[in-house]
VOBA-1610 file (N, C-alpha, C; in pm, whole numbers, padded with zeros to 5 digits, always signed):
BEGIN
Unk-01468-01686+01978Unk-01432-01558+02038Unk-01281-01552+02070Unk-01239-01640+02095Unk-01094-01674+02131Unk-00990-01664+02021Unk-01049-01691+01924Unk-00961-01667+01768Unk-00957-01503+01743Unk-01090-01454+01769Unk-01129-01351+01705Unk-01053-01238+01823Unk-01004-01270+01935Unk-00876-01213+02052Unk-00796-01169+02036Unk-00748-01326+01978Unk-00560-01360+01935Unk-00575-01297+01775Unk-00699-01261+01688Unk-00625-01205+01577Unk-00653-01066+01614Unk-00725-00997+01693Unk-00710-00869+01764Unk-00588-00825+01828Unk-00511-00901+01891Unk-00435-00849+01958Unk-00254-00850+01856Unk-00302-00919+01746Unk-00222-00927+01693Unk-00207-00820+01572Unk-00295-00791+01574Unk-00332-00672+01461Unk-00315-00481+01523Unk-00291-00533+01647Unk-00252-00401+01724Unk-00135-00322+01686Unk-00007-00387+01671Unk+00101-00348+01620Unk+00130-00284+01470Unk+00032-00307+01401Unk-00019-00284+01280Unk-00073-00151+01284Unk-00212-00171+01347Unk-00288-00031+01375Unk-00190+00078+01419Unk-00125+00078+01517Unk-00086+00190+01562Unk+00026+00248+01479Unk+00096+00151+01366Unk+00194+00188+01279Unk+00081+00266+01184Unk-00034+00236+01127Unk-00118+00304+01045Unk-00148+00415+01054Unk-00188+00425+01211Unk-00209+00513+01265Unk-00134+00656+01221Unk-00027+00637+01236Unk+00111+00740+01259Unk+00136+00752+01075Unk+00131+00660+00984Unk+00110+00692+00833Unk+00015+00724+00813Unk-00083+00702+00790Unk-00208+00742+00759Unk-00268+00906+00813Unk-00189+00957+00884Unk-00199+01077+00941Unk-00128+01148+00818Unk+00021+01114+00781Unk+00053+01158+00701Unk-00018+01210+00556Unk-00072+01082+00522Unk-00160+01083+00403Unk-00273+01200+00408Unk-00333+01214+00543Unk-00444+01336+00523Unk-00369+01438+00562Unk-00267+01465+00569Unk-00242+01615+00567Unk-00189+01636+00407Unk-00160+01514+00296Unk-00088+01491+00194Unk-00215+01543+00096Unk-00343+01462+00134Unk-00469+01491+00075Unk-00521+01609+00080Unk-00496+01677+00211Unk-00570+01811+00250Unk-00470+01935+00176Unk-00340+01924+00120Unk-00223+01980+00077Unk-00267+01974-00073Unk-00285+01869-00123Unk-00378+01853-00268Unk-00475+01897-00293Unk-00550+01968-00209Unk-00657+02016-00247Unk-00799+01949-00218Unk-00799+01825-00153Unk-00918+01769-00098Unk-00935+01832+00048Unk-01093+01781+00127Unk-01161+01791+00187Unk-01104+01724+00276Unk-01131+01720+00418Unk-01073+01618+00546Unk-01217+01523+00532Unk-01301+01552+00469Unk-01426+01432+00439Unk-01351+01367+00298Unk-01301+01389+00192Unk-01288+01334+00111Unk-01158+01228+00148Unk-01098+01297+00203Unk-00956+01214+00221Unk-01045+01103+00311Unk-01114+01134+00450Unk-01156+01002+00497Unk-01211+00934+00439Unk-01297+00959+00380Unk-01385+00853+00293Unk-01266+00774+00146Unk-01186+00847+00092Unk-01084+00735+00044Unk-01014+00649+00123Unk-01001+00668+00239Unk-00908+00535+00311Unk-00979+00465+00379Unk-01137+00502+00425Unk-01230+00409+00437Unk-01277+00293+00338Unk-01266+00296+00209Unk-01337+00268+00096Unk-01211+00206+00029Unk-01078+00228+00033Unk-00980+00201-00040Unk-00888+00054+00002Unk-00831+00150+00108Unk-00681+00081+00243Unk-00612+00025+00153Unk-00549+00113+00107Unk-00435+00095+00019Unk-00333+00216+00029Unk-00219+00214+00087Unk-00107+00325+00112Unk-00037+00393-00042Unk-00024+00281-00086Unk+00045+00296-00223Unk-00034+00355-00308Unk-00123+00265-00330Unk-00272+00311-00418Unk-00335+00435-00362Unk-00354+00468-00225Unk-00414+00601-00239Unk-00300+00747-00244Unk-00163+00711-00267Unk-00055+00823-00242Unk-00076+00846-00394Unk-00086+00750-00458Unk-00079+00773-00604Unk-00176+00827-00719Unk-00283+00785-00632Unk-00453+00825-00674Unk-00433+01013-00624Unk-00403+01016-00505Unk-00473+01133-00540Unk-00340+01257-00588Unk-00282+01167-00641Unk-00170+01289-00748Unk-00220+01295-00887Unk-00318+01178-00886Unk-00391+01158-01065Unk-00486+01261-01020Unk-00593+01201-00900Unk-00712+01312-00913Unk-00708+01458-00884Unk-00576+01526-00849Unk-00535+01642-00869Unk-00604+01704-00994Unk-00538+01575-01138Unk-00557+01681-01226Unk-00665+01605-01311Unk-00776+01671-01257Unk-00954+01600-01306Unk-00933+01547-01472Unk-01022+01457-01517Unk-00982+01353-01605Unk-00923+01268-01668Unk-00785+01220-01563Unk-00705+01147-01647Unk-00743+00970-01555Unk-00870+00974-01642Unk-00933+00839-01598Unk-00849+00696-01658Unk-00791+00717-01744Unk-00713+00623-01786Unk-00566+00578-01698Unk-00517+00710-01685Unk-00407+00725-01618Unk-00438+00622-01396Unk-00543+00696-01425Unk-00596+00613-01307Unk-00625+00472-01267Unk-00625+00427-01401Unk-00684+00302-01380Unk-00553+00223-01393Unk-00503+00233-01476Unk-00347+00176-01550Unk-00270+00214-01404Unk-00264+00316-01332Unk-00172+00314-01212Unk-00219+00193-01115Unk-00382+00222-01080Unk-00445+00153-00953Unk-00404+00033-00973Unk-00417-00029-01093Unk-00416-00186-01135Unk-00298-00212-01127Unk-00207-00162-01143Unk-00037-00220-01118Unk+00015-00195-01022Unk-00078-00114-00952Unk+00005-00054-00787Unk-00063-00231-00709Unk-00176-00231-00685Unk-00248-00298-00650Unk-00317-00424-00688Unk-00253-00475-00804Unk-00264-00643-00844Unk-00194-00711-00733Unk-00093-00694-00685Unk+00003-00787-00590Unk-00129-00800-00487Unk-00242-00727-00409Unk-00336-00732-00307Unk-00400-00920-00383Unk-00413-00923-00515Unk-00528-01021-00550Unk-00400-01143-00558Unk-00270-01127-00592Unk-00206-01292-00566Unk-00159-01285-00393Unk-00185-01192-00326Unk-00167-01228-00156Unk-00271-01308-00136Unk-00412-01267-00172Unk-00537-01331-00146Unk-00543-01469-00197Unk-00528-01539-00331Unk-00457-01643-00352Unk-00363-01716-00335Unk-00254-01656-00256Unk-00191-01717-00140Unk-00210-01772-00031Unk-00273-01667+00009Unk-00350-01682+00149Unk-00508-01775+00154Unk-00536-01804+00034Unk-00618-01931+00015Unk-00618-02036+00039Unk-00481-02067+00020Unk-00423-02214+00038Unk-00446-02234+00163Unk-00421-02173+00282Unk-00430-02220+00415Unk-00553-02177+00510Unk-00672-02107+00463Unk-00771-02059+00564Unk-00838-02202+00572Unk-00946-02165+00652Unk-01015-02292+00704Unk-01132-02307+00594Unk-01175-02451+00613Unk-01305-02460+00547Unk-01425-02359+00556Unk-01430-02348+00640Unk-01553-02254+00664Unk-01541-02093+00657Unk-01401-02048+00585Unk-01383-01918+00533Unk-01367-01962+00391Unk-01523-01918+00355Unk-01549-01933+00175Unk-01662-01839+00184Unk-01709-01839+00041Unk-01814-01752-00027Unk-01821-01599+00052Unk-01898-01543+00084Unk-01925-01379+00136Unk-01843-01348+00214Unk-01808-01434+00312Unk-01644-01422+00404Unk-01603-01341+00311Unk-01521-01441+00238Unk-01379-01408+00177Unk-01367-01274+00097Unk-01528-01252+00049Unk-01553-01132-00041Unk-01548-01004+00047Unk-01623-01063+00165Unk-01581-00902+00274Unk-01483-00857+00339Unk-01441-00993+00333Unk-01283-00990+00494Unk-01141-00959+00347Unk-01193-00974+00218Unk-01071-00955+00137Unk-01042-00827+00105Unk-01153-00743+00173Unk-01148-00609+00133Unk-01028-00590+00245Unk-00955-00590+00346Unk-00906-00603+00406Unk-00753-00609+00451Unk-00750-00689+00308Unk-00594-00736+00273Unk-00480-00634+00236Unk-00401-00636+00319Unk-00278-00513+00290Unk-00178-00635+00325Unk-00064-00555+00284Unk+00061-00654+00319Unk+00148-00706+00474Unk+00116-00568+00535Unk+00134-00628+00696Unk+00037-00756+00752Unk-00110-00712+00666Unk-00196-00822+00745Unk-00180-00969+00645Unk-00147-00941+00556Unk-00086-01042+00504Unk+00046-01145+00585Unk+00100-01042+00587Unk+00225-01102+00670Unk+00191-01182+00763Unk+00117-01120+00879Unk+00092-01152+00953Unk-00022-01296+00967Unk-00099-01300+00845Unk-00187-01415+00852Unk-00141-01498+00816Unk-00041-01482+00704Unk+00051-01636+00657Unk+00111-01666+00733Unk+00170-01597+00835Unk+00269-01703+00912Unk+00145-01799+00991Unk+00012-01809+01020Unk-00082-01903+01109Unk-00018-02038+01013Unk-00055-02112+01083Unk-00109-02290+01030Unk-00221-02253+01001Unk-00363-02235+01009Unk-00451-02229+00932Unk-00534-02089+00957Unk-00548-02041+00931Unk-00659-01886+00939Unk-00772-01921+00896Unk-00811-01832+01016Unk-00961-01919+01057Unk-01067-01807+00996Unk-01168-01761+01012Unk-01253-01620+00972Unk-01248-01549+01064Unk-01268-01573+01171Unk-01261-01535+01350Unk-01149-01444+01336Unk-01055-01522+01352Unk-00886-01488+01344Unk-00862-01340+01222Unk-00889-01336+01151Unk-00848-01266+00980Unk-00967-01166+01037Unk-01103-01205+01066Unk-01161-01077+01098Unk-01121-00978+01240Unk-01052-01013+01341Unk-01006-00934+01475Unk-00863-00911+01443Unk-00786-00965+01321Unk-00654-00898+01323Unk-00709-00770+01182Unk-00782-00764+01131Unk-00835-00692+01045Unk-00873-00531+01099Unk-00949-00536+01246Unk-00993-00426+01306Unk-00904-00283+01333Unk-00805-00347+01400Unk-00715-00243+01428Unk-00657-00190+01300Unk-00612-00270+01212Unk-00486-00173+01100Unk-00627-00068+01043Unk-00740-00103+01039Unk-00868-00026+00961Unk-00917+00085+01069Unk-00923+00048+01188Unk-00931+00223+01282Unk-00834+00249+01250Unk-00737+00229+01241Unk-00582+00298+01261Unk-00601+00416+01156Unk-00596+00338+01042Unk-00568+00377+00884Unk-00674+00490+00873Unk-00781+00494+00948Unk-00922+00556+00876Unk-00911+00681+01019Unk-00889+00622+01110Unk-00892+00733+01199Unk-00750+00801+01193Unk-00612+00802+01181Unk-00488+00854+01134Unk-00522+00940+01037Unk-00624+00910+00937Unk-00641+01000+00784Unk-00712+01131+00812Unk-00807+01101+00942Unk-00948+01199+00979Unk-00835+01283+01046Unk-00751+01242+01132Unk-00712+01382+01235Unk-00592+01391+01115Unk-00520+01371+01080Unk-00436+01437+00947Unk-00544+01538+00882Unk-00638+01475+00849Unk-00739+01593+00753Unk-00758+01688+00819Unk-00811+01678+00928Unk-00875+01764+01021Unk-00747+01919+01038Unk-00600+01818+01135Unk-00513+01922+01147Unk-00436+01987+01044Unk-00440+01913+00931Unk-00387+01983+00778Unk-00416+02082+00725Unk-00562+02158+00800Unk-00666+02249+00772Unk-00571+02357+00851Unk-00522+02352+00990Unk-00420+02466+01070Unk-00292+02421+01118Unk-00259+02360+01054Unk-00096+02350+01100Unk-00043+02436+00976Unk+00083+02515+01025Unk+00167+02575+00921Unk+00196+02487+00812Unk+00257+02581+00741Unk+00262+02485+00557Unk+00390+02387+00589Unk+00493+02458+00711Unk+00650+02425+00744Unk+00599+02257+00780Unk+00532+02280+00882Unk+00484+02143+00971Unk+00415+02020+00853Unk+00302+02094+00784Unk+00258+01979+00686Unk+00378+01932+00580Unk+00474+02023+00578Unk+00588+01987+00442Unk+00633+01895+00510Unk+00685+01907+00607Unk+00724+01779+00710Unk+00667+01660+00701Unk+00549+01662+00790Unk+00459+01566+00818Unk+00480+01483+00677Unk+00446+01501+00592Unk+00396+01461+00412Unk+00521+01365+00412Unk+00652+01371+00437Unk+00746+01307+00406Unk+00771+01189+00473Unk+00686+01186+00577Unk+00674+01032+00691Unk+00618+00906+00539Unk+00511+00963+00488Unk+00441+00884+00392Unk+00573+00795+00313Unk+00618+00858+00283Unk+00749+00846+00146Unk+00858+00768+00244Unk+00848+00811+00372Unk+00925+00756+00501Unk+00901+00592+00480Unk+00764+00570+00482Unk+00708+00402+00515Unk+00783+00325+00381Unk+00779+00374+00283Unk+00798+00350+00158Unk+00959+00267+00162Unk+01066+00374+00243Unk+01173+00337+00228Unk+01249+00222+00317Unk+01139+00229+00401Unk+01126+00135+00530Unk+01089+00021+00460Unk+01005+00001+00373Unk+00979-00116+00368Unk+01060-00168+00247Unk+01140-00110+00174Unk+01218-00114+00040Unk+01399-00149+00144Unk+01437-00108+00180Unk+01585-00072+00281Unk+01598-00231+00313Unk+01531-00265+00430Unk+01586-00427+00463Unk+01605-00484+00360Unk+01475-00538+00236Unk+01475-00638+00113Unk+01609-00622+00052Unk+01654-00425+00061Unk+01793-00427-00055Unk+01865-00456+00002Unk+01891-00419+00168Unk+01987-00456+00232Unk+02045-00628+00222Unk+01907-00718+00234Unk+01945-00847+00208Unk+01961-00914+00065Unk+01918-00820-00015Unk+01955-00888-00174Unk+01940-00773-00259Unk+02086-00836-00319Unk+02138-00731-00435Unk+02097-00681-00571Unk+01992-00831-00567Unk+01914-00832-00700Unk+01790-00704-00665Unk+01728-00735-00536Unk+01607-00592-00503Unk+01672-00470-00493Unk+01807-00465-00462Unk+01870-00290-00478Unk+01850-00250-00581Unk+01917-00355-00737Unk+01960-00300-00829Unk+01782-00308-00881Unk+01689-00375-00848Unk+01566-00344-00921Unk+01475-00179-00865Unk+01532-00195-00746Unk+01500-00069-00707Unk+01523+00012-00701Unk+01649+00068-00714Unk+01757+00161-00766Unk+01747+00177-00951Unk+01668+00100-01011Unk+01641+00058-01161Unk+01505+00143-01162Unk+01416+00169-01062Unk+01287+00208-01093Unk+01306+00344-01085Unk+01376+00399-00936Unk+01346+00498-00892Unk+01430+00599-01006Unk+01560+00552-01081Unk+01639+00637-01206Unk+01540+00637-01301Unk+01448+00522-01366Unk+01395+00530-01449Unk+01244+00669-01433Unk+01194+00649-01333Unk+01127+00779-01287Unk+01189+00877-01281Unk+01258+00886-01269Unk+01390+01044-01295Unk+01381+01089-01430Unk+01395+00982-01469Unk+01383+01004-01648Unk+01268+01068-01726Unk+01162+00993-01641Unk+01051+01042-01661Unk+01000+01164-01599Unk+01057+01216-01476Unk+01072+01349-01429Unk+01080+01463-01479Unk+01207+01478-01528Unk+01298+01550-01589Unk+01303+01528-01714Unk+01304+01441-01844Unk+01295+01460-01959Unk+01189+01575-02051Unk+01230+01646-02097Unk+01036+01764-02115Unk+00982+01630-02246Unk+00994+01562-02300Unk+00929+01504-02393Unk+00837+01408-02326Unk+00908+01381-02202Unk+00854+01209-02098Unk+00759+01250-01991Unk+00799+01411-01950Unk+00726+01494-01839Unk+00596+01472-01865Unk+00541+01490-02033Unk+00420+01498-02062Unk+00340+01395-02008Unk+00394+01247-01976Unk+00344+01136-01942Unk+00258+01159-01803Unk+00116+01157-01804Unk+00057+01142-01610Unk+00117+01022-01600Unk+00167+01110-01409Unk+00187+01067-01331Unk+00157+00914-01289Unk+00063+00886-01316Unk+00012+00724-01278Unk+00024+00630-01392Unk+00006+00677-01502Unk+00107+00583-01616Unk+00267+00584-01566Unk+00348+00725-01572Unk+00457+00666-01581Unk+00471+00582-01449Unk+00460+00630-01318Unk+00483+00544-01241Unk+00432+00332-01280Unk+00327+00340-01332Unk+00335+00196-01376Unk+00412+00139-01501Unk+00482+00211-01555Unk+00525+00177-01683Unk+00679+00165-01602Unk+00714+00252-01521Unk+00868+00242-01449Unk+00872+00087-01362Unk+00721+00073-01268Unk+00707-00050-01196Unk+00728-00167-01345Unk+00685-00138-01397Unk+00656-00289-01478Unk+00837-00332-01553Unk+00819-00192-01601Unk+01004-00183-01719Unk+01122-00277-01628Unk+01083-00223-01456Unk+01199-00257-01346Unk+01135-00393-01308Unk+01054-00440-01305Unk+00983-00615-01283Unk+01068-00677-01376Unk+00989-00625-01492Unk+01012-00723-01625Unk+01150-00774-01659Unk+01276-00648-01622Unk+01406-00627-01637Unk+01488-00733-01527Unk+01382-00711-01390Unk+01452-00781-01253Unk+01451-00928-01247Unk+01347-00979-01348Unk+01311-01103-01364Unk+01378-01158-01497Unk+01410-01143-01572Unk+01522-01158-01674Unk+01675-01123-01641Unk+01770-01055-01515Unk+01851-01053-01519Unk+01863-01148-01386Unk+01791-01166-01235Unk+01784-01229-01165Unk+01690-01334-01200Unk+01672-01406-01246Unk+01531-01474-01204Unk+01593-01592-01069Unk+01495-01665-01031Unk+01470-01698-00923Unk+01464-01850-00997Unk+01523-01951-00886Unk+01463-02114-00947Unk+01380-02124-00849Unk+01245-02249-00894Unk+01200-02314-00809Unk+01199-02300-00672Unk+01315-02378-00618Unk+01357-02395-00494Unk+01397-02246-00350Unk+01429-02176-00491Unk+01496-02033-00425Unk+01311-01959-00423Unk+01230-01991-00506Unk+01078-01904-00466Unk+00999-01975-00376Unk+01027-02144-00356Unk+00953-02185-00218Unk+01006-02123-00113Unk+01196-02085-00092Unk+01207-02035+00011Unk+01192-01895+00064Unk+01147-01857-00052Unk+01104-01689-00038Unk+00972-01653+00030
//
């Protein structure tokens, strides 16, 4: 019970940041044309920021099931090598159905936050887990809910906090390395391209966005790469 405390109370700071995004997202969903039930039930079922900002600009425009899948999978592969990261150090006794339920779980704050332990326990990973998931799921319901009567002025607003988290979490990395500016400053032109070109426009939305992620990886890792020594200390 004592584990399951200290990863509660640690997961607080988390939640209440979700909280305040995830609001964003259901007024973003309810602006698209979903339900304040549909939007909750994707961030119940999902908890993915990236993955669901991007999903529901595909499911806007009904059948581009391909486009969907090719986005989800490249937005959201990095979730399955955190979890293999975060392998290395849980305890013995977080294996089999654990890991399959508590991995549904995994975002990158709670990531953060579990790698820095010496060992993560199940206790621990399940009470820092609680909060970012009310946060995220209850933030989405009253976004849905008030997206239904707030002016269009207020939701145009609100919508841009989302895109807000985004830059927040992109700003320090460039600030401290020159190699993540120029990869990120490499993606966001290359989506321009794909914006604005009428031949490239044709491309959905969730392809090009993964084809810009991958072009700016593939590019960042051939002009920077990283030795050994410089990715243990990363």
């Amino acid at each position: 019970m004592h584990s399951f405390l200290r990863g509660l109370r640690a997961g607080v700071p988390i939640g209440l940041g979700y909280l305040s995004v995830s609001f964003s997202f259901g007024i973003m969903a309810v602006a698209s044309g979903f339900t304040w039930w549909q939007a909750l039930l994707i961030s119940a079922t999902t908890l993915t920021s990236a993955g669901q900002l991007a999903g529901i600009g595909v499911m806007a425009v009904p059948g581009q099931y391909v486009s969907m899948l090719i986005s989800q999978l490249t937005i959201n592969i990095r979730y399955s090598f955190m979890s293999l990261s975060l392998a290395q150090k849980t305890a013995p006794s977080f294996r089999g159905i654990k890991r399959w339920l508590l991995g549904f779980f995994m975002t990158d704050e709670i990531f953060a936050v579990a790698s820095a332990q010496e060992q993560v326990h199940t206790a621990f990973f399940g009470g820092l887990s609680v909060a970012p998931y009310v946060g995220w799921t209850v933030g989405t319901l009253l976004g849905g809910l008030l997206g239904n009567v707030l002016p269009q002025s207020v939701m145009d607003a609100l919508c841009l906090a989302m895109y807000g988290m985004f830059v927040a979490i992109i700003v320090p990395r460039a600030k401290g390395s020159k190699a993540v500016a120029i990869v990120a400053a490499g993606a966001a032109a290359l989506h321009g391209v794909f914006y604005y070109v009428p031949l490239l426009k044709a491309i959905p939305s969730g392809i090009a966005i993964s084809l810009c992620a991958i072009a700016a990886a593939v590019a960042g890792a051939y002009f920077f790469p990283l030795r050994e020594e410089q990715e243990d200390a990363a």
